[in-house]
N, C-alpha and C positions, 0 to 999 in steps of 0.2 A: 411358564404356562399361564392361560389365561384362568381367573379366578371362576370359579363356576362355585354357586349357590343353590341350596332347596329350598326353594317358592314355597312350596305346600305339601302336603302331607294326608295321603288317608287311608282310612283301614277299617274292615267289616271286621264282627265281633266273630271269632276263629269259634265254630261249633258247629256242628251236625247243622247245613240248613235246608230239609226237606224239600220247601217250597220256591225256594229259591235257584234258578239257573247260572252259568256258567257269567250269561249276558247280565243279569240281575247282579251279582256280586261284584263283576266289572264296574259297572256302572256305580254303584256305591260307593268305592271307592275312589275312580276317578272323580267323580261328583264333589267328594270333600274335599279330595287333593286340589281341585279347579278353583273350588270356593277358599280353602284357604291363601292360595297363591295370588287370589284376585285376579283371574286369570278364566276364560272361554276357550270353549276347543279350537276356536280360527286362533288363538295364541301358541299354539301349539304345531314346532316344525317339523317335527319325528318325534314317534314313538315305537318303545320296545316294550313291546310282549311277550311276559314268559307264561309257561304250561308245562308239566310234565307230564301230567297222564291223562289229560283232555281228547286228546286222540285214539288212546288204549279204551279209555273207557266210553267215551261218546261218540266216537267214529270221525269228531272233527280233527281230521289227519292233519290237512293242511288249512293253511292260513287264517288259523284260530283269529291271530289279533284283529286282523282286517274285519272280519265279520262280527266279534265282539264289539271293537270302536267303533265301525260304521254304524250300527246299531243307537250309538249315541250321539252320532251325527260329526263324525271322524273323516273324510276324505280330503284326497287329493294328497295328501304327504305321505312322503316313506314314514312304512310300520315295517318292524323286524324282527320275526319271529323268536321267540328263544329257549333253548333248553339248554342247563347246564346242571340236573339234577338239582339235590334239596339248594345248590348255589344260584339257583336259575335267577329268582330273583334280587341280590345284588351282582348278578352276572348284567344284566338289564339296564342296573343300576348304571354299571362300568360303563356299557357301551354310549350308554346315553351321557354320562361325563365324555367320554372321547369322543363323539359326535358335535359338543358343544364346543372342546376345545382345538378341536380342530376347522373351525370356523363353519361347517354346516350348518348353525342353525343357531340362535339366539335363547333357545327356548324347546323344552323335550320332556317327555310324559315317559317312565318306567311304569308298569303295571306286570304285577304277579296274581293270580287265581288257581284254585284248582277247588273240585270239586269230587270230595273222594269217596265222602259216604254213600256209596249205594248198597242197590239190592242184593246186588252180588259179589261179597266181599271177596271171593277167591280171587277174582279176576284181579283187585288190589293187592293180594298179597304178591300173585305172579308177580305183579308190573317189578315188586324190588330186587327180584333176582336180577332184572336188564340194569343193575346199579352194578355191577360187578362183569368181569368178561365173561359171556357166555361159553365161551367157547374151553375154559377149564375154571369153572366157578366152585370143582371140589375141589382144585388143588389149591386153589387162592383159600380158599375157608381153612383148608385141613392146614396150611402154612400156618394163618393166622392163632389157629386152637393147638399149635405145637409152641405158640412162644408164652403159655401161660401152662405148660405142663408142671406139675406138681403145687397146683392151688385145686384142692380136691374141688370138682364140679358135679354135681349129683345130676343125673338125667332128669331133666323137668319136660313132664307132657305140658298141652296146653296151646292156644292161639297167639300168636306172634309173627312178625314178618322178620324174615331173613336177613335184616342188619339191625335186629336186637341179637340174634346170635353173635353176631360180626363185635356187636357192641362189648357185648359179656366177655368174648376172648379180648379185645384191645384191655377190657380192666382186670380181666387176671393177669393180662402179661405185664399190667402196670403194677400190683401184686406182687406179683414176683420179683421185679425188679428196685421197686422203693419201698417195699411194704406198705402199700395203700390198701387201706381198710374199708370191710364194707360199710362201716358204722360212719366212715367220713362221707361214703357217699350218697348215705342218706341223711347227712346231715346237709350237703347241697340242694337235693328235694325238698328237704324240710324248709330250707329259706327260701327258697323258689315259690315253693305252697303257701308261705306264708305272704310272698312280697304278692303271689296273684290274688289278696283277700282286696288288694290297693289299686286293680287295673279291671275294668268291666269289660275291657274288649276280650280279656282271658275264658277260653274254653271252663276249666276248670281256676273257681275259686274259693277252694277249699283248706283253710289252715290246718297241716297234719305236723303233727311230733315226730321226732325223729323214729321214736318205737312204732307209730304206726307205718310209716315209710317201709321198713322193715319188715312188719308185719302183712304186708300186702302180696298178694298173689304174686310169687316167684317166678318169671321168666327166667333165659339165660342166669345162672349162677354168675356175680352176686347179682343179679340185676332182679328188683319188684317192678310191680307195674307204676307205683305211684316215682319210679325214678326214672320213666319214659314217655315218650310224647306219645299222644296219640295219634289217629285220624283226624281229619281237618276238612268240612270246608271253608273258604275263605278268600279275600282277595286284600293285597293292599298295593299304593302308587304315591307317586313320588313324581313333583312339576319342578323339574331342575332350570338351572338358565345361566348366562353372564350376565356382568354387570348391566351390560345393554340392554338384555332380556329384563332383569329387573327394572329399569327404568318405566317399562309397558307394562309391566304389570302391577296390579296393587299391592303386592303383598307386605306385610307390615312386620313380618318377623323372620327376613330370610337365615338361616345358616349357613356356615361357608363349609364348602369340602376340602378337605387339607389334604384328603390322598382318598387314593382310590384304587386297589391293585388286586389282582386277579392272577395266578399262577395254577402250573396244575404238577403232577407230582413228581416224583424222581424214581430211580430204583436206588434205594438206600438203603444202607444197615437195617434191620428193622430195631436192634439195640440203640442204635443211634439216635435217640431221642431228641438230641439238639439237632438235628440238620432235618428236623419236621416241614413239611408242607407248610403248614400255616406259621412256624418260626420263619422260614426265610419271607412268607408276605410279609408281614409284621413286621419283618426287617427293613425293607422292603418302604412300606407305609410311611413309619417313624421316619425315615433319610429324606422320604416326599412332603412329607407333613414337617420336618422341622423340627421334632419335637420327640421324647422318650416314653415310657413306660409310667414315668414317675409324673406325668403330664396328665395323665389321662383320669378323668373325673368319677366315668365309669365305663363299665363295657356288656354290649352284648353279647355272648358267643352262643353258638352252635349245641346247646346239650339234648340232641335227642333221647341223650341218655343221661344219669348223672357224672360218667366217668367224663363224659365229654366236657362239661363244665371241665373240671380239672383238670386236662388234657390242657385244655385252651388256656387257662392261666398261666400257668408254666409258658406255652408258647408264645404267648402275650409279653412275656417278661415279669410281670408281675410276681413271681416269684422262680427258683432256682427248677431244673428239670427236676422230678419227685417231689418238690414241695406243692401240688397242689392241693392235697392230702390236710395237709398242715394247714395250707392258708384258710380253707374255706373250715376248719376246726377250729381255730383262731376267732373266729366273725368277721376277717375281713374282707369278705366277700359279701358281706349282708349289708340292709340301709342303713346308713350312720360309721359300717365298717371304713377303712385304708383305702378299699376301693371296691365301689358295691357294683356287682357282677348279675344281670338279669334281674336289675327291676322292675321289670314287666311280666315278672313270675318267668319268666324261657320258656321253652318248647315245651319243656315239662307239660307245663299249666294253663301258656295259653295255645298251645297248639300248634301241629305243624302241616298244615294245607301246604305244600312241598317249593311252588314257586313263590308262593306269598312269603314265605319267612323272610327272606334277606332282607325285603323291603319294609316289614313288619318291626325288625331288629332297629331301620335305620326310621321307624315313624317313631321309635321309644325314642332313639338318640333325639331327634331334633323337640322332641317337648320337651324333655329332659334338659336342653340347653336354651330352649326358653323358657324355661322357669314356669313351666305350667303343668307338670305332673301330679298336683294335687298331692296329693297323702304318699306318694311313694318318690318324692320330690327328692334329687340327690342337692345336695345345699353347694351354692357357689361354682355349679356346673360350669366350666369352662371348654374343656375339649373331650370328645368321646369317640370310643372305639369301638368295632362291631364285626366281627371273624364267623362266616357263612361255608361250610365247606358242602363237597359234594359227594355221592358215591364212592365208589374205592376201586384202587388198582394197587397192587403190591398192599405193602403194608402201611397203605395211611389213604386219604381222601385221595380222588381224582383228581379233584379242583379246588380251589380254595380262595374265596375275596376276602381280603382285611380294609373297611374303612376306617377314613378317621375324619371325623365332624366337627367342628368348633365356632365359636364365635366369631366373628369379624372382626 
């Protein structure tokens, strides 16, 4: 396969931004991706665009991207729309790698935004029911809240969107099955909170202790609020290319893509912990990339919640199914640990604007591997990994991307 490269990289700081539009965050974004890639928009052959609730909430249904890029003076190339839920964007990612390596185009622009704080928060909560089949979304819930029976869950009132419940059942029924503790899983928040004091693009940067994690406003049983993402808005992008494409453009610090894989779910055991969605990407990745578990420098994963960190370790390989408990108890998931997990503080802290994430995971990896993360700098960075999942069908995510980024 032909080598494909990230040119550049950008990302609006993930928070509530009042004054800012859909267009306005676009634009910020691609603006830094352009500039660091050394790279103009007539350098650019295709671009994908992701969105997921741009159309629920602002009426633009169709062809968000076109009117966003053209905006900033985008025509004449295919642009292609994308939703693949909270995956959307490294779903964006993918297609713009197979876009390149399939000889269309030298040079290609991913872009993730969304804009989700408004006036009218109900409308946001609706939209995460459509993350689930509509058409028997109690029976899929009531499945999932029967595989953590007997980890007492006390009814908790309160605001929350419907895959923090989702969330709360996957970590009882992790509970039940390894005896994972809620103390481990605010021990993940706590280094998440603590690595977001290190990253200014983070919604929330806040150092808390494990006892206050704990102590925070209870949603879903075990789950607090300081051990879920919140609302977001935000955008970030990503100027990919081939070696050719790099030739034309300026950029001074590319990183290579070593894999790039995108799967969506099975119907499987829901016991079967090893035949995971995001285990067989990962599997998957590693065979594309060359290279194992024990390679990788660090990783971003998926925690909108804090089980979800430890879900994704385990499926990483990074440690055994039920050790993720253990490992992030360990420290080896913190900066300085074995292998440090969401140094960009995750979801948790900087926020989850729902297409922006994947792309947001993979602007950490690539400063991260050039050695320019400042104060939450992983030392001797060589190859890094980055697992984006989406919505749910059965018992595990709809879709799921695993990258892996490395030096040249």
């Amino acid at each position: 396969m032909s080598d494909i490269f990230v040119a550049g990289v950008g990302m609006t700081r993930f928070a509530p931004h009042p004054n800012l539009s859909i267009k306005d965050l676009t634009r910020e974004a691609v603006n830094e991706a352009l500039a660091d890639a050394g790279g103009t928009p007539s350098d650019i052959g295709a671009a994908f665009f992701g969105t997921v609730t741009q159309g629920a909430l602002e009426g633009q249904i169709s062809v968000p991207g076109e009117i966003a890029l053209r905006s900033m003076g985008f025509s004449r190339i295919p642009v292609v729309n994308v939703e693949n839920a909270c995956a959307t964007g490294s779903s964006a990612f993918h297609l713009a790698v197979a876009y390149l390596r399939g000889g269309m185009a030298d040079v290609a622009l991913a872009v993730g935004v969304e804009k989700m704080v408004v006036e009218d928060m109900k409308k946001v909560m609706a939209l995460f029911l459509g993350g689930v089949d509509v058409h028997n979304s109690e029976e899929i819930i009531g499945n999932l809240l029967a595989l953590g029976e007997g980890i007492e869950a006390p009814e908790v009132p309160g605001h929350r969107t419907a895959f923090m419940d989702i969330y709360a059942a996957f970590a009882r029924a992790h509970m039940k099955a390894y005896g994972t503790t809620q103390r481990q899983m605010a021990l993940v928040a706590a280094k998440n909170h603590f690595h977001s004091t290190m990253n200014p693009k983070c919604q929330f940067r806040k150092d808390m202790s494990v006892e206050e994690v704990l102590a925070g406003r209870p949603l879903g049983y075990p789950l607090t609020v300081p051990m879920c993402s919140p609302l977001s808005d935000g955008a970030s992008a990503a100027v990919l290319c081939t070696r050719e494409g790099l030739k034309r453009l300026k950029a001074s610090r590319p990183v290579k893509v070593y894999a790039s894989i995108l799967v969506t779910g099975s119907d499987r055991d829901p016991h079967d912990w090893g035949a995971h969605i995001t285990r067989r990407a990962a599997t998957l990745a590693y065979e594309q990339a060359g290279v194992g578990p024990s390679d990788m420098s660090l990783a971003e994963v998926h925690d909108a919640s804090a089980i979800g960190e430890i879900l994704q370790t385990e499926n990483l390989g990074f440690c055994e199914p039920g050790g993720g408990g253990a490992l992030a108890e360990s420290g080896g998931t913190r900066l300085g640990g074995r292998i440090p997990v969401n140094p960009s503080g995750g979801l948790e802290c900087k926020g989850h604007p729902l297409a922006a994430t994947g792309l947001a995971q993979l602007y950490e990896l690539t400063l991260q591997l050039r050695g320019i993360a400042r104060k939450r700098q992983v030392e001797n960075a060589r190859f890094a990994i980055a697992e984006n999942g989406g919505a749910l069908y059965g018992y595990e995510e709809a879709c799921a991307c695993v990258t892996i980024l490395g030096k040249d």
